[in-house]
ROLOKOL-616544 format. One record per residue (C-alpha): x, y, z; residue number from 1; residue in one letter. Coordinates in Angstrom, 1 decimal, m for minus. Example, Ala and Ser with C-alpha at 12.3 -4.5 7.8 and 13.67 -1.06 7.14 Angstrom:
REM ROLOKOL-616544
<pt <12.3; m4.5; 7.8>; 1; A>
<pt <13.7; m1.1; 7.1>; 2; S>
***
This chain:
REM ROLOKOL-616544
<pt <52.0; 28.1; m79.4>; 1; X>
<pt <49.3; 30.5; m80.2>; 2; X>
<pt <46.6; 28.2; m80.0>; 3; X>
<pt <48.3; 26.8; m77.0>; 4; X>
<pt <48.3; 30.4; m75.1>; 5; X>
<pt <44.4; 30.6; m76.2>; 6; X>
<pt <43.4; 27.2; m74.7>; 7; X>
<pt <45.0; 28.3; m71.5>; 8; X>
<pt <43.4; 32.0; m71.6>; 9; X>
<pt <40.0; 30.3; m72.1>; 10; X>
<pt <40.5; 28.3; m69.4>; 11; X>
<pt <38.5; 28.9; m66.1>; 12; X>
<pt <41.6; 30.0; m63.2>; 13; X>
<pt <41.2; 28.7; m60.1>; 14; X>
<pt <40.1; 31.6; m58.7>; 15; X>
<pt <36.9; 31.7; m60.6>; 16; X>
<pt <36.3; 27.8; m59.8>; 17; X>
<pt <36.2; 28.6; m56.2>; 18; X>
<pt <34.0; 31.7; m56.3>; 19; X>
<pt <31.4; 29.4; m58.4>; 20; X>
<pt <31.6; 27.0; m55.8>; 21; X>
<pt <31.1; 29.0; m53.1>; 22; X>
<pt <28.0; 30.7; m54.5>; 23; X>
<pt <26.6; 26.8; m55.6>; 24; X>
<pt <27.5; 25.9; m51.7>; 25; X>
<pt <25.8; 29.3; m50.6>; 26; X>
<pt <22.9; 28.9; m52.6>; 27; X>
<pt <22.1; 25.3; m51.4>; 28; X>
<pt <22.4; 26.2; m47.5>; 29; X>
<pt <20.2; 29.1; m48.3>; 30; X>
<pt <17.7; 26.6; m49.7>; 31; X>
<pt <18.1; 24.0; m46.5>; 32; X>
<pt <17.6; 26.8; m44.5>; 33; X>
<pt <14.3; 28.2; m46.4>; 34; X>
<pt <13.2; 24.1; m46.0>; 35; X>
<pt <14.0; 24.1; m42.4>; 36; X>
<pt <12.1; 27.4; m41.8>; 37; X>
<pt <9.1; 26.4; m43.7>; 38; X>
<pt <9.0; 23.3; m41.3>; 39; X>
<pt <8.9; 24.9; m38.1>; 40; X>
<pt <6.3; 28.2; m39.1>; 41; X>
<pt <2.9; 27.0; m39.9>; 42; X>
<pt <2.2; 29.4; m41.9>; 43; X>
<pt <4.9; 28.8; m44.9>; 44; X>
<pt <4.2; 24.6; m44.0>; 45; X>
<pt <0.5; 25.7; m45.1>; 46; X>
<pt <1.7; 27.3; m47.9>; 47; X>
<pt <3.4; 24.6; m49.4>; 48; X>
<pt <0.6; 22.1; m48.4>; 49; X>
<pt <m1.4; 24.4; m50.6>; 50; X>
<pt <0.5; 23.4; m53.8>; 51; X>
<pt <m0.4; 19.7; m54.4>; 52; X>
<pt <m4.2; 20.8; m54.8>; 53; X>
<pt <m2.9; 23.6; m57.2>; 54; X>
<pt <m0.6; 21.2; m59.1>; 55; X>
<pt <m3.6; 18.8; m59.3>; 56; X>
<pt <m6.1; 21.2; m60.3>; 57; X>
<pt <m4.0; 22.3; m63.1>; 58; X>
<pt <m3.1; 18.8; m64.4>; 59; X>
<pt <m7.0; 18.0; m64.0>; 60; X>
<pt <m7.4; 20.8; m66.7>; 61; X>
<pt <m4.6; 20.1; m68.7>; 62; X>
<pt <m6.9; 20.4; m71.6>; 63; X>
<pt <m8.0; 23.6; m71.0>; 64; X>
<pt <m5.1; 25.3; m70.3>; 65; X>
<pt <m3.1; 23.8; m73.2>; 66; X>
<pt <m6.2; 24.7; m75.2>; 67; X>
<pt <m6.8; 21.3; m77.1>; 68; X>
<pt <m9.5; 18.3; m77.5>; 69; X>
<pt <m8.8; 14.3; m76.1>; 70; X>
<pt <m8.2; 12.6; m78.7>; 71; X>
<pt <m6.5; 14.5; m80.7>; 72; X>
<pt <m3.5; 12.5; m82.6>; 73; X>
<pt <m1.2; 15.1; m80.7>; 74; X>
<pt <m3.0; 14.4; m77.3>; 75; X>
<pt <0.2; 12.3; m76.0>; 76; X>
<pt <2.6; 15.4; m76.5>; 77; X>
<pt <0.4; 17.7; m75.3>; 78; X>
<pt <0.1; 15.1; m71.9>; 79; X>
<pt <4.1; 15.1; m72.0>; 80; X>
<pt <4.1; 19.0; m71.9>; 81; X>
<pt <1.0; 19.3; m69.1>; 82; X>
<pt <3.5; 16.5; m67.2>; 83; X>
<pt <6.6; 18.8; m67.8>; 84; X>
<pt <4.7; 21.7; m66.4>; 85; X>
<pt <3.0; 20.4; m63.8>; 86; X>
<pt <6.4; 18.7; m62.3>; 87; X>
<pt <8.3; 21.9; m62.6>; 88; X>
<pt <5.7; 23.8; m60.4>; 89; X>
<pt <5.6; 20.5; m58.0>; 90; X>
<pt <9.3; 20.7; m57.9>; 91; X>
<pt <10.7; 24.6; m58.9>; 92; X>
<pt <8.4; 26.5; m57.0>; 93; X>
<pt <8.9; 24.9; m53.5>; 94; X>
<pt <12.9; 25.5; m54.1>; 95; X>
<pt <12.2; 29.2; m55.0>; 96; X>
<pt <9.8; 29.4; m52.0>; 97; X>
<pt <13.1; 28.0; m49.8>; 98; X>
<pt <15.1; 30.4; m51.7>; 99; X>
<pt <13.4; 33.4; m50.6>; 100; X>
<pt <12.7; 32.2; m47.4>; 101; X>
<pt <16.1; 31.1; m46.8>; 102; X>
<pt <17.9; 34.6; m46.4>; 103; X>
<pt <16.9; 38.2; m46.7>; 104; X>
<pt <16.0; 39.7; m50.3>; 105; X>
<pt <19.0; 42.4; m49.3>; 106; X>
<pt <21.9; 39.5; m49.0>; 107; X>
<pt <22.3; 39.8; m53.1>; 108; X>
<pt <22.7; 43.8; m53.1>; 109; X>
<pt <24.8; 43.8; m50.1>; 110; X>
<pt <27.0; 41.5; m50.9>; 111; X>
<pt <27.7; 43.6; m54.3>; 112; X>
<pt <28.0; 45.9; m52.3>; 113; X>
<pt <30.9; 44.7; m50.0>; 114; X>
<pt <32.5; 43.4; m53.1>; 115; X>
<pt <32.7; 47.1; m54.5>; 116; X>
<pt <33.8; 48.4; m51.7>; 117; X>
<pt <36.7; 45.5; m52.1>; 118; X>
<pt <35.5; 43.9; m48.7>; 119; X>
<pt <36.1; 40.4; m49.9>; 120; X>
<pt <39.1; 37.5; m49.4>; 121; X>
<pt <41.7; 36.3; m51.3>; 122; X>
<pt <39.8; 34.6; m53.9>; 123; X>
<pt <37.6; 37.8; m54.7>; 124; X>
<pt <34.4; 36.4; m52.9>; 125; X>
<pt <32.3; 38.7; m50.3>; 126; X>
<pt <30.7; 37.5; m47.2>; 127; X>
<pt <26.9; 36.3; m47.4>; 128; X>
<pt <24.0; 37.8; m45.3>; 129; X>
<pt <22.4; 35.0; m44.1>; 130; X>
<pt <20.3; 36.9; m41.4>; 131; X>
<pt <19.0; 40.0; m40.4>; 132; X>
<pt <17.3; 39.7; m36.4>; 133; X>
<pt <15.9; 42.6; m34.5>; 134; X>
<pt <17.8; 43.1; m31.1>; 135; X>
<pt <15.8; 41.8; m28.0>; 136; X>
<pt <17.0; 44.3; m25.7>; 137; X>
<pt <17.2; 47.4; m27.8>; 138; X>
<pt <14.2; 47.5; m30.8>; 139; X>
<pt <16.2; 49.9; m33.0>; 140; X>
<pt <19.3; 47.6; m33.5>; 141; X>
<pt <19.4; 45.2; m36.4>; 142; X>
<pt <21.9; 42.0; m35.6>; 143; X>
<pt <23.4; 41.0; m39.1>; 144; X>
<pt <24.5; 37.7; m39.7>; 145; X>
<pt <26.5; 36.9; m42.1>; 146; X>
<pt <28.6; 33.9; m43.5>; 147; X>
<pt <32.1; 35.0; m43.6>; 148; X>
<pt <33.9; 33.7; m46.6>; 149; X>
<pt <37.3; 33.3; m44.4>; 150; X>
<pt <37.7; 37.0; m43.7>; 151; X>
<pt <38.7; 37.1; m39.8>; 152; X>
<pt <37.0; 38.7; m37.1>; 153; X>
<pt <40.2; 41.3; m36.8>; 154; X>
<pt <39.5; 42.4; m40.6>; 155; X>
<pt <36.0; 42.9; m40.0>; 156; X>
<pt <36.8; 45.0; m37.0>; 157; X>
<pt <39.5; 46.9; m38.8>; 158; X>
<pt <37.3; 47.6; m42.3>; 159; X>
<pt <34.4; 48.9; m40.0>; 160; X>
<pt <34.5; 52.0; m42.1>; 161; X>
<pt <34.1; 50.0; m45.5>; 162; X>
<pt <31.2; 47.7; m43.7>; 163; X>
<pt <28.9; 50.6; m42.7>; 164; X>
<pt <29.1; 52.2; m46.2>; 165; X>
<pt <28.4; 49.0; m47.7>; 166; X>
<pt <25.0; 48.4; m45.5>; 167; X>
<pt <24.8; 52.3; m44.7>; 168; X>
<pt <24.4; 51.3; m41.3>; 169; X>
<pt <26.4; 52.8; m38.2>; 170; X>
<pt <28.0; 49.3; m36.6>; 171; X>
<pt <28.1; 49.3; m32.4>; 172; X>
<pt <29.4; 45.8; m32.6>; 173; X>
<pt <31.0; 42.9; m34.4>; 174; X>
<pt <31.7; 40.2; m32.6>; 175; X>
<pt <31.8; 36.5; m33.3>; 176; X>
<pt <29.0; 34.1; m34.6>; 177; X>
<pt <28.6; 30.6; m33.9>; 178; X>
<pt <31.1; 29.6; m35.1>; 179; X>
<pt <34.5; 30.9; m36.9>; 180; X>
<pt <32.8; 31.0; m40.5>; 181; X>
<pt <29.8; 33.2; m39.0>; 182; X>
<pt <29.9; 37.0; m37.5>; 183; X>
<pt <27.7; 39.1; m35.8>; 184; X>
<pt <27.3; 43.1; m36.8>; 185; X>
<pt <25.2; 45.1; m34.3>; 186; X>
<pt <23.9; 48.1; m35.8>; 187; X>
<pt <21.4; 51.0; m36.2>; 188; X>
<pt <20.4; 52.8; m39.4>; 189; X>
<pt <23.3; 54.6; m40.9>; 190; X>
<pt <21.8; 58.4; m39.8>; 191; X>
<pt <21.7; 57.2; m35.8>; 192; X>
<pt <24.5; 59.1; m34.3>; 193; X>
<pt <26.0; 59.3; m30.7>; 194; X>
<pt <24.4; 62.5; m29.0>; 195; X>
<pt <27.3; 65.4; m28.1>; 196; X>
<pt <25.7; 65.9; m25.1>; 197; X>
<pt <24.0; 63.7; m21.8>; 198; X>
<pt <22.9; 65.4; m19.2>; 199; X>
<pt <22.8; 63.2; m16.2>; 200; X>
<pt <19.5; 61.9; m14.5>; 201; X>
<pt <19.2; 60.3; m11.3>; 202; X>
<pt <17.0; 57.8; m13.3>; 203; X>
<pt <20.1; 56.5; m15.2>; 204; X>
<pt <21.6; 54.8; m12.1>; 205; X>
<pt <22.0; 51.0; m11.6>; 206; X>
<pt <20.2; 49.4; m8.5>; 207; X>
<pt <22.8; 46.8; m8.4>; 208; X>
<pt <25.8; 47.2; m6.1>; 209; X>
<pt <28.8; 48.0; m7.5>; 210; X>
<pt <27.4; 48.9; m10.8>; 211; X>
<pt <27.4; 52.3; m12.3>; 212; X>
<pt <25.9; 54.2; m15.5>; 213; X>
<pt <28.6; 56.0; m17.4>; 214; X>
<pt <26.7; 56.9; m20.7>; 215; X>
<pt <24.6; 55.9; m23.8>; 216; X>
<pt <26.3; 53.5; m26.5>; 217; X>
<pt <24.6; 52.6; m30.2>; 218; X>
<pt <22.8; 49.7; m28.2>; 219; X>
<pt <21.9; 51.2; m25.5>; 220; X>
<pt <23.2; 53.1; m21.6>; 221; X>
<pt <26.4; 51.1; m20.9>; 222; X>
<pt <27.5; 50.4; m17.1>; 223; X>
<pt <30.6; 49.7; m15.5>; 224; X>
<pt <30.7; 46.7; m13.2>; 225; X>
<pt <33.1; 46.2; m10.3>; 226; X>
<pt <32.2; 42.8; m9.2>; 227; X>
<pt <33.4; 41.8; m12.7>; 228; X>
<pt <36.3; 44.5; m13.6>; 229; X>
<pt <37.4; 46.0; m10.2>; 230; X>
<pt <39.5; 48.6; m11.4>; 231; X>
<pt <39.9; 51.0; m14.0>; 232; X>
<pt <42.5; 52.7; m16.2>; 233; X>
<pt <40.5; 56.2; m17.2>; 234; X>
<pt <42.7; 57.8; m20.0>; 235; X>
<pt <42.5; 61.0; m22.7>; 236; X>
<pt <44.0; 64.4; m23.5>; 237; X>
<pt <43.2; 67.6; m21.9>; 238; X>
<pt <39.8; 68.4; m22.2>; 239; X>
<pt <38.3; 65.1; m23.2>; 240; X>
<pt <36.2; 64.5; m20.0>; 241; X>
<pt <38.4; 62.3; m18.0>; 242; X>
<pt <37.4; 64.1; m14.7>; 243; X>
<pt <33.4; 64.6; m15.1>; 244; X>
<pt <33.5; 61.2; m16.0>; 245; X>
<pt <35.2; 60.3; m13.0>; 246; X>
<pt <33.0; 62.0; m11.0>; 247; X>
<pt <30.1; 60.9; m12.1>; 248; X>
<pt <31.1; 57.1; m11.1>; 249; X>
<pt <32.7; 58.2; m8.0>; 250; X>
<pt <29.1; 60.2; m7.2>; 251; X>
<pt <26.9; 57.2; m7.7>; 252; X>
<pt <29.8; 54.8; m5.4>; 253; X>
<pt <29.1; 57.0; m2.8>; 254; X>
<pt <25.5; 57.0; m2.9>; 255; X>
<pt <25.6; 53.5; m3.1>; 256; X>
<pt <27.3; 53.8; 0.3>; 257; X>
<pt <30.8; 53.0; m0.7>; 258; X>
<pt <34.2; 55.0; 1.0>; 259; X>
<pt <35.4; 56.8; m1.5>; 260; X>
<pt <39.5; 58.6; m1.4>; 261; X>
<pt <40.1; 61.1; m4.1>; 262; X>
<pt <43.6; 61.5; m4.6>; 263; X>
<pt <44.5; 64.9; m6.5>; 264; X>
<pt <47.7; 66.4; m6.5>; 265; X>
<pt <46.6; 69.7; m8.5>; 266; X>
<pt <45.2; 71.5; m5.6>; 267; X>
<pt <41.8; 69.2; m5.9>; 268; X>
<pt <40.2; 72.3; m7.9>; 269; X>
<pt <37.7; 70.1; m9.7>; 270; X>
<pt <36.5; 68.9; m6.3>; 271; X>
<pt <35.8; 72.1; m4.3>; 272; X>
<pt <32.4; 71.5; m4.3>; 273; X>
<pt <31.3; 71.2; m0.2>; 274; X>
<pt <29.4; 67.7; m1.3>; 275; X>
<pt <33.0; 66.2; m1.9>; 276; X>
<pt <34.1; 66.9; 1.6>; 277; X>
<pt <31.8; 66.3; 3.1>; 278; X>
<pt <31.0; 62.6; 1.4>; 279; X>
<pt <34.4; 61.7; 0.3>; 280; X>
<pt <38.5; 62.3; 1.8>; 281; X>
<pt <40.6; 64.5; m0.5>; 282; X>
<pt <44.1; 63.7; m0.1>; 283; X>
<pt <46.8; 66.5; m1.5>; 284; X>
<pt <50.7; 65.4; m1.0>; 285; X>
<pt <52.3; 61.9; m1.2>; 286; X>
<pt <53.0; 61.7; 2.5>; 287; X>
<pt <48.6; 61.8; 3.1>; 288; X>
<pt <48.4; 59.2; 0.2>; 289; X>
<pt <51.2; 57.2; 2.3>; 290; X>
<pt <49.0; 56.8; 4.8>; 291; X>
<pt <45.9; 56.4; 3.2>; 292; X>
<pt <47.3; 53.5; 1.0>; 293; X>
<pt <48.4; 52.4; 4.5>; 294; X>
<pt <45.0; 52.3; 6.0>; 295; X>
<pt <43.8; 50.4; 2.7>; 296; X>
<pt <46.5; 47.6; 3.3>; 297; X>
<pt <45.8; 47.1; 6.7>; 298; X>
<pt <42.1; 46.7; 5.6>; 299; X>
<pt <42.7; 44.6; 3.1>; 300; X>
<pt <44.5; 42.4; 5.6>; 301; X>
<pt <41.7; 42.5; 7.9>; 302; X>
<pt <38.8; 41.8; 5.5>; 303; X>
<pt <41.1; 38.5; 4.2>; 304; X>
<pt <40.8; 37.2; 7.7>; 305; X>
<pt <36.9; 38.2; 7.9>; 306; X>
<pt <36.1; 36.3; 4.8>; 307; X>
<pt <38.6; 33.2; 5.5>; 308; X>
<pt <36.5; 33.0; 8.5>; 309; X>
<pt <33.2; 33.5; 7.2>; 310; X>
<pt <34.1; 30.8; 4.3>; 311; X>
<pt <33.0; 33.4; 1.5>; 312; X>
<pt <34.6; 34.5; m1.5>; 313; X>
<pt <34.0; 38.0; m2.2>; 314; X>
<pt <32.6; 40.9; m0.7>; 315; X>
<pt <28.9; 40.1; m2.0>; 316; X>
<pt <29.0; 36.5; m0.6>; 317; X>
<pt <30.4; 38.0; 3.0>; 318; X>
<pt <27.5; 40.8; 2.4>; 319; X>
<pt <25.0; 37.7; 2.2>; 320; X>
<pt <25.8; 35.5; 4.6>; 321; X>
<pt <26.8; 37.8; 7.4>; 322; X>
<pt <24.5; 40.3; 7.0>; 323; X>
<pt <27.1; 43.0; 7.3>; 324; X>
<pt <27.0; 45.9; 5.1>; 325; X>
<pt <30.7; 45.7; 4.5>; 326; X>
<pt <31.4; 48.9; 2.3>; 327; X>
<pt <33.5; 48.7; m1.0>; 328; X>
<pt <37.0; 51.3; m0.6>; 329; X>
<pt <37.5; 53.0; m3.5>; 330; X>
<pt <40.6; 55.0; m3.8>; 331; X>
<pt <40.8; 57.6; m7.3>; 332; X>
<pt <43.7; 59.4; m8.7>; 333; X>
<pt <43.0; 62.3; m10.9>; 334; X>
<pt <46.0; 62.5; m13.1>; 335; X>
<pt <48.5; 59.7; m11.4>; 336; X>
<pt <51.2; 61.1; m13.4>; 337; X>
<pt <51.6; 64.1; m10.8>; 338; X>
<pt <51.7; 60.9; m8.1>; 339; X>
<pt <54.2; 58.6; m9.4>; 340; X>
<pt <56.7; 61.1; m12.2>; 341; X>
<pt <60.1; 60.5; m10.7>; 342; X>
<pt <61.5; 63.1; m13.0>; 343; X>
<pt <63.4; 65.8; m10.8>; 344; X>
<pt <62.7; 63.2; m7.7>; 345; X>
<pt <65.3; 63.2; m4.6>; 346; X>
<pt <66.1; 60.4; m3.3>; 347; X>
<pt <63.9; 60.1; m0.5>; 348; X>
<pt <60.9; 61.2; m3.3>; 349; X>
<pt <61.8; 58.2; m5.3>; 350; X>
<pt <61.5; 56.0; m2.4>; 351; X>
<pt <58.4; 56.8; m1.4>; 352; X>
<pt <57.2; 56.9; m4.6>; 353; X>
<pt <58.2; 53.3; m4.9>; 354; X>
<pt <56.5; 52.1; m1.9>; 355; X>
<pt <53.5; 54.0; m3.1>; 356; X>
<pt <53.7; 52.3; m6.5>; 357; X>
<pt <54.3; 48.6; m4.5>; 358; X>
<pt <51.2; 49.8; m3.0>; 359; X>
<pt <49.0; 50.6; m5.7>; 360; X>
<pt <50.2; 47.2; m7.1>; 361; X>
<pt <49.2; 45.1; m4.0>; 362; X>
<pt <45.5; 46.4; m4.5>; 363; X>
<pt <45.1; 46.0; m8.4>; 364; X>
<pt <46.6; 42.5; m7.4>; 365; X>
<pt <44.4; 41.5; m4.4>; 366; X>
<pt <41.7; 44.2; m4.3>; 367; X>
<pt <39.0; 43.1; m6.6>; 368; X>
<pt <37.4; 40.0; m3.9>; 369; X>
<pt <37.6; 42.6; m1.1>; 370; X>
<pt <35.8; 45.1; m2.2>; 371; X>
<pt <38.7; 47.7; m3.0>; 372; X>
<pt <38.9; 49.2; m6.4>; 373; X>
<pt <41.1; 51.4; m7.9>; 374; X>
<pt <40.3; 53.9; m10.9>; 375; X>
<pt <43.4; 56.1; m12.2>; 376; X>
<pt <43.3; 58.9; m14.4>; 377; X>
<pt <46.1; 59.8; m17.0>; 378; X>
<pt <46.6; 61.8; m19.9>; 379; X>
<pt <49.2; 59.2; m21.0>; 380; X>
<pt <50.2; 56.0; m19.1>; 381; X>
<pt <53.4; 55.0; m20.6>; 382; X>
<pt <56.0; 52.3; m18.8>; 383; X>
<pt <58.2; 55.6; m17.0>; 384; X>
<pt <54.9; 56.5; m15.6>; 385; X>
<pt <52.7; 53.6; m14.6>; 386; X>
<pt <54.7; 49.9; m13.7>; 387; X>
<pt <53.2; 47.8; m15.4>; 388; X>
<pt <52.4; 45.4; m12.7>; 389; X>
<pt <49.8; 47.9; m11.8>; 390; X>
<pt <49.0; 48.2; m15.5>; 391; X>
<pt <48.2; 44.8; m16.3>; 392; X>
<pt <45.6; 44.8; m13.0>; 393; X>
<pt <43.4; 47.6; m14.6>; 394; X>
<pt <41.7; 45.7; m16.9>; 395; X>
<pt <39.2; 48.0; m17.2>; 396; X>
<pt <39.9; 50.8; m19.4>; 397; X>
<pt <37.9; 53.6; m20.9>; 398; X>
<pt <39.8; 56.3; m23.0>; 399; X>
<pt <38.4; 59.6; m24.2>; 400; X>
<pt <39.6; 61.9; m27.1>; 401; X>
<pt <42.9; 62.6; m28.0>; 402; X>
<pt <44.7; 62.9; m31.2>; 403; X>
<pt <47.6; 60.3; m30.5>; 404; X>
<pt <46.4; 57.2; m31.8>; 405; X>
<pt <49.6; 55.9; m30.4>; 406; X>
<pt <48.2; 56.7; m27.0>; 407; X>
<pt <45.0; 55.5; m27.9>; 408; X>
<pt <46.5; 51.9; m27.9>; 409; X>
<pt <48.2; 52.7; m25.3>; 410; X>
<pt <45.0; 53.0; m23.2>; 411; X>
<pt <43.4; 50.4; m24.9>; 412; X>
<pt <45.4; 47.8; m26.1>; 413; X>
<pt <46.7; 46.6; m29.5>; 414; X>
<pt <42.9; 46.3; m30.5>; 415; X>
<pt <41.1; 48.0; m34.2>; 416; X>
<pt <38.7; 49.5; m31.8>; 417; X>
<pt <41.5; 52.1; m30.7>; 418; X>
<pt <40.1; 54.2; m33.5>; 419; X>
<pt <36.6; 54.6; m33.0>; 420; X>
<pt <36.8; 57.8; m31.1>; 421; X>
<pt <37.1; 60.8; m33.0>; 422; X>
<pt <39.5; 63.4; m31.7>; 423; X>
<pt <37.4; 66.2; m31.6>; 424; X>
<pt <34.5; 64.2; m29.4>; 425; X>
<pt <34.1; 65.8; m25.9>; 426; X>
<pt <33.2; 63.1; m23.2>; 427; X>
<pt <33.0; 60.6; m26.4>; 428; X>
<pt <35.0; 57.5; m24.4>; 429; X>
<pt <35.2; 53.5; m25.5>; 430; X>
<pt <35.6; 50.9; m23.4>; 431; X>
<pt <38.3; 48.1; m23.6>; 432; X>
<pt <35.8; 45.8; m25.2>; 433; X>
<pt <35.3; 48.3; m28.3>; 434; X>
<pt <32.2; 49.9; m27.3>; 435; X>
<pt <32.1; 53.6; m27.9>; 436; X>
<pt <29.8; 55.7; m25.9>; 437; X>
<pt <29.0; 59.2; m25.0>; 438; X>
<pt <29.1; 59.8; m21.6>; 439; X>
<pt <26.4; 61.7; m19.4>; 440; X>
<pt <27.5; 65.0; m17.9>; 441; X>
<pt <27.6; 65.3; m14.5>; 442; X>
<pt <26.7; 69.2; m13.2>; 443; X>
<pt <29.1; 69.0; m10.2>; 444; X>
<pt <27.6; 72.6; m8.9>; 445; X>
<pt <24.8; 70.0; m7.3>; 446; X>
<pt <25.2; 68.5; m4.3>; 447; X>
<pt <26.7; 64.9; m5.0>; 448; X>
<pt <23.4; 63.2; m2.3>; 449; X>
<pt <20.8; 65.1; m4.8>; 450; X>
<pt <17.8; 63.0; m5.2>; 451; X>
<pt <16.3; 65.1; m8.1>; 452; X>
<pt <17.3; 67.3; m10.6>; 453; X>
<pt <20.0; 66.8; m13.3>; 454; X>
<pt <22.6; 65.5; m11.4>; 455; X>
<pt <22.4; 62.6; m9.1>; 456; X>
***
């Protein structure tokens, strides 16, 4: 029994039987790879052609190297040791050459290092660095590759914290590879941080129509599109940024020539400034948004029938093909929750708070072709608030600071990247695709039309 209990304690697990396979399996890709590499640069083929004269030279003098005479009665052993030799330098070093040129010299250490820090699967193995690629777009950014030993995307996202300490980078991205077994990390040295403060710069703005600059991300400024994602669910507590931020978009809209309606039920305080009225229409009570939201369905009626006619399919293919500098309507609402709270409502409140809502849901719905987008503002967009049939239309979403990581997710999603803003981060946002970034500050004592300066 004893001997019985030893036999099966001696005896590899299973466990241990994969993670040797796996690093036999890892080793030899590395080693195809370092082959395939040395195939396509010239400079590693050359190196390798280089070898056979070496090998030759050195079996040419065998004698002298192994320090005996021809002739000798031990010549034949001494040949078989020279042949020994020379075939393990024709055949070891070009495998050693693939080795190293198969993968970076960190892969070993970091892969330690991730199985320290426990970043490893069931079986106790750690993903493999297979790459490590300087970003095209962005010089400072370092795009790790790495073989991913069965750990999902979704852990890799969630363990961020573990991943950076284990490379001492700071990660702006993970995202899939080529495949399922393969993941890409975006990031910059671990001391690059997120600046606390952007002033804003009329050189920052997009040329493109219907694109804006919101702020500077790990990898670089980071834009909002609204030919892609028309409208935009702005969230965050008190404080974080919400309404500079929304400023700042609405400001370069209207210089790109759009129609811009600010709906603020607070008195409009943050938009006092004599730019806003003149450039933009404030609108105060429910019964002025009634109408408004009128107006925009009676467009939005209109510009169906323009582009049936004109056989185009969005408001850039009417632009083109008519010529007609068709401008986008953009209606905002700082802080919706003062719009659409039925708490302590009448009767006749609630009912025009529902046909604002059925409203609001026609243009998330229908907007996005037509050139009308919709960005709403909350501190905290829960069901009692904001219907979700206009919810599920914003697809954009950008949410600042706050300390609710329930609300967090509420702005975002059920996604890991809900996290990523710390809560004591003014005008720190991140956008639904996980991308934190500090957005520029707009000085809204400038004129909103100001072609230089700080503000645009």
């Amino acid at each position: 029994m004893y001997m019985s209990n030893m036999n099966m304690s001696n005896r590899p697990n299973k466990k241990d039987r994969l993670q040797r396979e796996t690093a036999l399996i890892q080793t030899l890709r590395r080693i195809r790879r370092g082959a395939a590499d040395a195939l396509r640069d010239p400079r590693k083929f050359l190196t390798l052609a280089l070898l056979l004269p070496l090998v030759l030279m050195l079996w040419t003098c065998r004698h002298q190297v192994l320090g005996y005479a021809p002739g000798s009665i031990l010549t034949p052993l001494y040949n078989l040791a020279a042949l020994f030799m020379t075939g393990t330098l024709l055949l070891g070093l070009p495998v050693v050459l693939f080795w190293l040129w198969g993968g970076p010299l960190r892969a070993v250490p970091i892969s330690n290092n991730l199985y320290r820090a426990g970043f490893t699967n069931s079986a106790g193995e750690a993903p493999t660095l297979l790459n490590i690629a300087t970003d095209a777009g962005n010089p400072r950014v370092r795009i790790y590759e790495f073989y991913s030993c069965g750990i999902p995307l979704t852990d890799w996202q969630e363990r961020c914290g573990d991943l950076q300490a284990a490379i001492n980078v700071t990660v702006a991205d993970i995202r899939q590879g080529r495949d399922n077994q393969h993941i890409l990390v975006a990031a910059v040295p671990g001391s690059c941080r997120l600046p606390g403060m952007l002033p804003w710069s009329p050189a920052y703005a997009s040329q493109e129509e219907g694109v804006v600059a919101v702020g500077e991300s790990l990898l670089g400024r980071v834009f909002l599109d609204l030919n892609v994602l028309p409208h935009f669910l702005i969230g965050g507590s008190t404080g974080s940024g919400k309404t500079n931020l929304l400023q700042l978009i609405l400001m370069q809209l209207l210089r790109q020539g759009s129609m811009v309606f600010i709906v603020d039920f607070k008195g409009a305080v943050d938009y006092l400034n004599r730019a806003w009225c003149q450039d933009s229409r404030l609108v105060f009570t429910p019964e002025e948004l009634t109408a408004v939201l009128e107006q925009f369905i009676v467009e939005l009626e209109a510009r169906k029938t323009a582009f049936r006619e004109a056989g185009t399919g969005n408001i850039l293919e009417y632009r083109r093909k008519t010529g007609q500098d068709l401008s986008r309507c953009v209606l905002a609402v700082d802080e919706f929750a003062e719009v659409l709270d039925k708490t302590g409502a009448s009767k006749e409140q609630k009912e025009q708070i529902a046909k604002i809502e059925a409203m609001l849901a026609t243009l998330a719905r229908q907007g996005r072709a037509f050139g009308m987008n919709l960005f709403l503002c909350t501190q905290r967009p829960d069901a009692g608030i904001l219907a979700g049939q206009i919810k599920n239309n914003l697809l954009g979403r950008l949410c600042g600071n706050t300390p609710d990581p329930e609300l967090r997710r509420m702005i975002l999603g059920d996604t890991p990247a809900a996290d990523a803003v710390p809560p004591d981060a003014k005008g720190r946002f991140i956008t639904q695709d996980g991308t934190p970034f500090q957005a520029y500050y707009f000085d809204t004592t400038l004129s909103v039309h100001t072609k230089e300066g700080g503000a645009g």
